[in-house]
N, C-alpha and C positions, 0 to 999 in steps of 0.2 A: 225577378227573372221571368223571362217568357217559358212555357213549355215548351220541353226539348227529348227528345231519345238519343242517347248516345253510342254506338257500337262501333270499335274502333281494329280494321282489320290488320295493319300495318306493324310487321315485328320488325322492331328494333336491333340492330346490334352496333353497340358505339364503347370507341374507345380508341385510341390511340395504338396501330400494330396490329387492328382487329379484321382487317380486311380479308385476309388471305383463309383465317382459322371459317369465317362467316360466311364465305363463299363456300366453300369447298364443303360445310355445313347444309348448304341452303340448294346444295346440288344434287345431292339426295332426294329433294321431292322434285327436282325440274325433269323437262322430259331430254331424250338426244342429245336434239337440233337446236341450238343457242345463236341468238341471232345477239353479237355482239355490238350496241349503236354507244357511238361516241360523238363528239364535236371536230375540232381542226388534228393538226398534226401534232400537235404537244403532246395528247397519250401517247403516239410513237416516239417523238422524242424524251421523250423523260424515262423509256424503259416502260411505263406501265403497263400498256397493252399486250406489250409479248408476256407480262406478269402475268397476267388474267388471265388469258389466252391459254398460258400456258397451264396453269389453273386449271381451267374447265375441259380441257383433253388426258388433265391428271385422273379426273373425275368420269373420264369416256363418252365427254360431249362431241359435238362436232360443231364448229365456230363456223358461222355467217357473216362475213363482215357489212357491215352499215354505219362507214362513217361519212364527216362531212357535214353533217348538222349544226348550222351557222347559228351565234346568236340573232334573238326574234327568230323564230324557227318557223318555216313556211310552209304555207300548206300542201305546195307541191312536194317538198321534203316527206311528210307522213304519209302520202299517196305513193310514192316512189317503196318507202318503207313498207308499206301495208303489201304492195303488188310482190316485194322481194319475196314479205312471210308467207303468201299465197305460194310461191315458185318452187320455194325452197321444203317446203311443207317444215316452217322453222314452230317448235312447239314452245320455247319460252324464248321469253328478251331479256336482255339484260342491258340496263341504260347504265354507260359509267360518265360521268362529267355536271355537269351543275343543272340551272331549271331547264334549260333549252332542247339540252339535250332531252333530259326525263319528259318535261309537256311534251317532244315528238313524239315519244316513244309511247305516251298515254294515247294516243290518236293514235296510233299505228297500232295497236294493240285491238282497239276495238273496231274500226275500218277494216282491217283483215278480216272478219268475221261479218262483218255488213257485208250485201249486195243491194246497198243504195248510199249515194254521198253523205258521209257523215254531219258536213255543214249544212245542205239545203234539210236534212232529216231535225236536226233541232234547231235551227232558226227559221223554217217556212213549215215546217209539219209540225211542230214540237215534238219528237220524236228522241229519245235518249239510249245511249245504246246499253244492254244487257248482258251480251256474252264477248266474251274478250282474251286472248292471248295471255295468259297467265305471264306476266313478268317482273322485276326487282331492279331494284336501284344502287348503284357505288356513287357516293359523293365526292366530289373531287373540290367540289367550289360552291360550299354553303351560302343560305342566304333568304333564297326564294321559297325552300321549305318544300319545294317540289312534289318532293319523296313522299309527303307525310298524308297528299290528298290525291282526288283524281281530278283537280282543274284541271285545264291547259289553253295556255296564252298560245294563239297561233297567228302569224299573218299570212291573211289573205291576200297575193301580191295583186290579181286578179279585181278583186272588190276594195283595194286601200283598202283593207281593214285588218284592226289588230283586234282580234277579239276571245272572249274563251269560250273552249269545250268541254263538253261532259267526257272523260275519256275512261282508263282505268286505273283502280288503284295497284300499289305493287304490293304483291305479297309479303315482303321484305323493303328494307332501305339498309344501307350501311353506311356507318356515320365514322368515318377513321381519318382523325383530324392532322393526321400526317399526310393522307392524300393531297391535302391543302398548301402544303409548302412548296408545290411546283409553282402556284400563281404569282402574279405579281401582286405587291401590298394593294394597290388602285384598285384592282381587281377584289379583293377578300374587303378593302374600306365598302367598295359600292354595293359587294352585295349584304354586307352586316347592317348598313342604313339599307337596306330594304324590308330585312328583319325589322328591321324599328320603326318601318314605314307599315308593314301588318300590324305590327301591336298598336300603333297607335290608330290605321284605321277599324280596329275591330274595336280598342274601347270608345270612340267616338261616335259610335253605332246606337241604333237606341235599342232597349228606353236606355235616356238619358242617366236616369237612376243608378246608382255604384251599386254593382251587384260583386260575388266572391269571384266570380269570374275575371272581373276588371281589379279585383285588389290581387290578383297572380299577376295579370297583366302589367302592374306596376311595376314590381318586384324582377319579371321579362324583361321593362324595359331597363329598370336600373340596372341587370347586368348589362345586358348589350354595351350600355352605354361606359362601364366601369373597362369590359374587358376588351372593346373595340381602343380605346385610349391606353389599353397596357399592349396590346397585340402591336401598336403604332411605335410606341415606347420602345419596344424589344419584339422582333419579328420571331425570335428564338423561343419567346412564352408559350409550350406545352396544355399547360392549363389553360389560358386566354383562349386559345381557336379552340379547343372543346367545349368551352363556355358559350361561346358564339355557334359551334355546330347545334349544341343542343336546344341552346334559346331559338337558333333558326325553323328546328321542328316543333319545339311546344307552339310559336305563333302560327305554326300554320298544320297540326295535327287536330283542329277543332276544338281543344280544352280553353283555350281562351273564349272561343266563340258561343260555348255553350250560353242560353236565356239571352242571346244578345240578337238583334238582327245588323250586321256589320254597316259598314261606311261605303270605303272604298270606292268613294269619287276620285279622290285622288290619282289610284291605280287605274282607270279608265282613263282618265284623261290622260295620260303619260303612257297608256296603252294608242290611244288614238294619235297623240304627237308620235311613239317611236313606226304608225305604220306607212307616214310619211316622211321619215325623218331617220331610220333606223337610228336611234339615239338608245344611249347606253339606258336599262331602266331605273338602276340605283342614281346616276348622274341624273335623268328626267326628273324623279320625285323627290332630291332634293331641290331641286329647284320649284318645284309648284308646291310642296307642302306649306312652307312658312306666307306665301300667299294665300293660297286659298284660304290658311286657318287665319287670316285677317277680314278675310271677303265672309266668314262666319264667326266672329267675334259675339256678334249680338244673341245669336243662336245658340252657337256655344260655349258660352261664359262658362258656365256650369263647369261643365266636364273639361275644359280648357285650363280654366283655375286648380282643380283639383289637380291634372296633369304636372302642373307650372311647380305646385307644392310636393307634392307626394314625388315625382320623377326627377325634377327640373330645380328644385329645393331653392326655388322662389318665389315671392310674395308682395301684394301691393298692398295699398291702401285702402281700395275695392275690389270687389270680385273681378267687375273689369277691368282694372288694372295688375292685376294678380293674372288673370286670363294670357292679356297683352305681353307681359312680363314673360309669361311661361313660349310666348311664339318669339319673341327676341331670343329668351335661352337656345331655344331649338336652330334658329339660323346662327346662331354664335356656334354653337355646337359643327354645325355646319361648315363652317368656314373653317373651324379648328379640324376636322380629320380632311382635311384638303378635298372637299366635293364645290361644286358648284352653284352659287346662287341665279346665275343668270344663262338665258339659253346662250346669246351670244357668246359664252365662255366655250362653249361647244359650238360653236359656227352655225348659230341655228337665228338667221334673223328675217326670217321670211314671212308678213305677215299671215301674206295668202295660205301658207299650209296652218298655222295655228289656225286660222280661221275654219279651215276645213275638219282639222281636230278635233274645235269647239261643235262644230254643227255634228259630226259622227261617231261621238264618243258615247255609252252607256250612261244614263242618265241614274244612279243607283236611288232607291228605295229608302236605304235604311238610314243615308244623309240627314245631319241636324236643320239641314236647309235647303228648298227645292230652286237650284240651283235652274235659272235659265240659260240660254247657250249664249246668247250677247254676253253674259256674266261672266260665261268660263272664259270667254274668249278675252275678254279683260283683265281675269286672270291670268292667261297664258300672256297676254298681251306684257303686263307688268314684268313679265318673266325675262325680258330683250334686253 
């Protein structure tokens, strides 16, 4: 394993019915003025937001509304958000809904506090922000793991670009797997294959070498995979979506990650197709994973193979065909919880924007293979 420091600020409360006891808990250290950010109208229709709402004036906050936060969440979105918290002098946030909502809320959090653009400060100064709007997370639509760091995926509608930010982390997350059953199944399938889209791009990361880090990551993906197929099975499984909330924060709370440096070409490139394309991003990276992991077959046999047996509990007669075997499992898998192999299954048959994907997409580091952009584009190309 590489050298690593771990400090992990993010308290947990998960459980099923845990929502209400967690907030009303976690309102005690917040300040007032609760800037409450959500996504479309479904918190209002489902009742939830007059829940919370009602909630945080139980507690003698005063609610800021911010909602409207589309999936791919825009940078004009977190500007809008940032100028409210400025307005309103709102002293914490509280993001309730899945990654879109939470990565705005991470940008809004620390923008508020800057008086210089948060994008042009870490991608033309390298500049990262430090002081930040203390806020916390309700889960509604696990997946992306959100909750658990301070990425944040944002597009720039301005510069076509989808790309991440350094934002904040939240003091909190609450993981109440009952939140979950307002969504539609498509919905909870695509973001659980995204869960399975982290773990497998952070054990594909190097070194190469199977460290303990990557033997949890196994054990991560076998549930996903066990309780996303019983959740399909019976939408009524209790146990299954807690399985799936909590595998969704261990792959992206850093324990996985620890001695490893990750992958995560994949997520760039399906970051750069959805900033042309607004394309779902559980639906984007099942369609380029079972490619790309063919376009690096020879690179990574190794860990491909190991994957195929240990996850995928298949095996060839060589390492390479053990490897191969285990990328057939994974698009079988695919196919079976009803996700998409091909863009045009999603109405995406444009060469010219994959093209444009390929040339502006994050070129990552810690890839078994240094991927050229003609290469990616042939990737995506395969994907029609």
């Amino acid at each position: 394993m590489e050298n690593f420091t771990y400090q992990y600020p993010v308290r947990q409360h998960f459980g099923k019915g845990c929502a209400e006891s967690a907030i009303k808990e976690e309102m005690k250290r917040a300040g007032k003025n609760v800037l409450l950010a959500y996504g479309g109208g479904s918190l209002k229709r489902t009742g939830l937001y007059d829940k919370i709402a009602g909630w945080l004036r139980e507690c003698g906050k005063e609610v800021t509304d911010f909602g409207g936060i589309t999936p791919n969440p825009t940078y004009a979105k977190a500007q809008e958000g940032a100028r409210l918290v400025r307005e309103r002098g709102v002293d914490f946030i509280l993001a309730v809904g899945g990654g879109s909502v939470i990565d705005c809320c991470k940008v809004v959090s620390a923008q508020a506090r800057l008086d210089e653009d948060i994008w042009e400060a870490q991608y033309e100064k390298h500049r990262y922000p430090t002081d930040f709007v203390p806020m916390g997370a309700v889960v509604t639509a696990s997946g992306t793991g959100a909750e658990q760091n301070n990425g944040a995926v944002i597009t720039h509608e301005e510069k076509r670009l989808k790309q991440p930010l350094v934002g904040a982390y939240h003091s909190f997350a609450v993981l109440d797997s009952d939140l979950t059953k307002t969504l539609p199944m498509s919905q909870v399938v695509s973001g659980a294959f995204d869960t399975l889209s982290h773990c497998m791009e952070t054990y594909m990361g190097r070194p190469q070498t199977t460290n303990l880090s990557d033997e949890v990551n196994e054990s991560v993906m076998r549930n996903v995979i066990k309780n996303l197929r019983a959740l399909i099975a019976n939408s009524d499984d209790d146990f299954a979506r807690g399985e799936l909330m909590w595998a969704s924060a261990i792959a992206e709370n850093g324990l996985l990650k620890l001695g490893k440096q990750t992958d995560f070409q994949c997520h760039m490139l399906e970051h750069a197709v959805g900033a042309y394309t607004d394309c779902n991003h559980g639906r984007g990276l099942a369609v380029i994973h079972p490619i790309l992991y063919r376009h690096l077959l020879e690179e990574g046999k190794g860990k491909l193979a190991r994957m195929a047996e240990q996850v995928w509990g298949v095996k060839g007669a060589t390492l390479g065909e053990t490897a191969a075997s285990g990328v057939d499992a994974l698009e079988a898998f695919i196919r079976e919880i009803g996700l998409p192999s091909r863009w045009s299954e999603m109405g995406i048959t444009d060469e010219s924007v994959l093209r444009a994907a390929a040339d502006t997409c994050i070129l990552t580091p810690g890839c078994c293979k240094r991927f050229s952009r003609d290469e990616l584009f042939d990737v995506l190309k395969e994907g029609i």
